[in-house]
N, C-alpha and C positions, 0 to 999 in steps of 0.2 A: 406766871413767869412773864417779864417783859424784854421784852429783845431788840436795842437801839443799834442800829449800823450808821456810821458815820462814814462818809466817804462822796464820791463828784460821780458826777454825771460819764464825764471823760473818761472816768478809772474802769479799764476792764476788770481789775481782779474785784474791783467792788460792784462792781455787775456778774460775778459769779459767784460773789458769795447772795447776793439779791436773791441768782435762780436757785441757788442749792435751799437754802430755807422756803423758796414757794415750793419749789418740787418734794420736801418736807412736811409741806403742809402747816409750818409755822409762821405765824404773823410775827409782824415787825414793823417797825417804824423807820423810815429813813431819813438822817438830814445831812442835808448838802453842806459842804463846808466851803461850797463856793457862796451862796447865799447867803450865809449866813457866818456874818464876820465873829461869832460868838459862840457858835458851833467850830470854829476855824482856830480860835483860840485853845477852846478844849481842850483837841486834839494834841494841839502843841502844848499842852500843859502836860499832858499824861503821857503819850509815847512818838509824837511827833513820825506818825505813819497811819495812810488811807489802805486797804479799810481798819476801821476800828470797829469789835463789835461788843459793844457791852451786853450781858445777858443779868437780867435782876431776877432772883428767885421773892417767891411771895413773901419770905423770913424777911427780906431786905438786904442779904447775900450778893453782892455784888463780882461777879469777872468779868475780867476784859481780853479780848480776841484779837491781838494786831497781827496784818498782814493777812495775807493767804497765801496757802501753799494749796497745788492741785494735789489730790488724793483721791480721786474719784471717790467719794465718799461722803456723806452729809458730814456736815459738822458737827464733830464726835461728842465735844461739851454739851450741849445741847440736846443729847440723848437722855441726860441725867434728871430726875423729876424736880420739880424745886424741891422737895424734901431731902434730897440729895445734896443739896447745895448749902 
């Protein structure tokens, strides 16, 4: 499973979706879409809101996660094994 979160440095709710996957125990990757004018485009191609979090299953399964909402709760997608996806 690969797990891309898009979103800035400045965004609190993408600094919470950050800690919920470390306190998870899931790896991920993050790119700024302040840096990077092509990461920035992306975004606004698919749903024009930070965070964005795309999860790849190893099939090549593709979802995408926009926004956060608090739930006190890991992110629920993300529970699912890539076989699931």
């Amino acid at each position: 499973m690969r797990v891309v979160v898009y979103g800035a440095n400045w965004c609190g709710p993408c600094q919470k979706v950050k800690e919920e996957l470390e306190a998870a125990g899931i790896q991920y990757v993050f790119r700024d879409i302040d840096s990077n004018p092509t990461f920035k485009q992306y975004v606004a191609d698919i749903q024009n809101t930070i965070p964005m979090v795309q999860v790849e299953s190893n099939h090549g399964n593709c979802v995408t996660i926009g926004g956060y909402h608090e739930k006190n709760e890991p992110l629920q997608l993300l529970k699912f094994t890539p076989d699931e996806m």
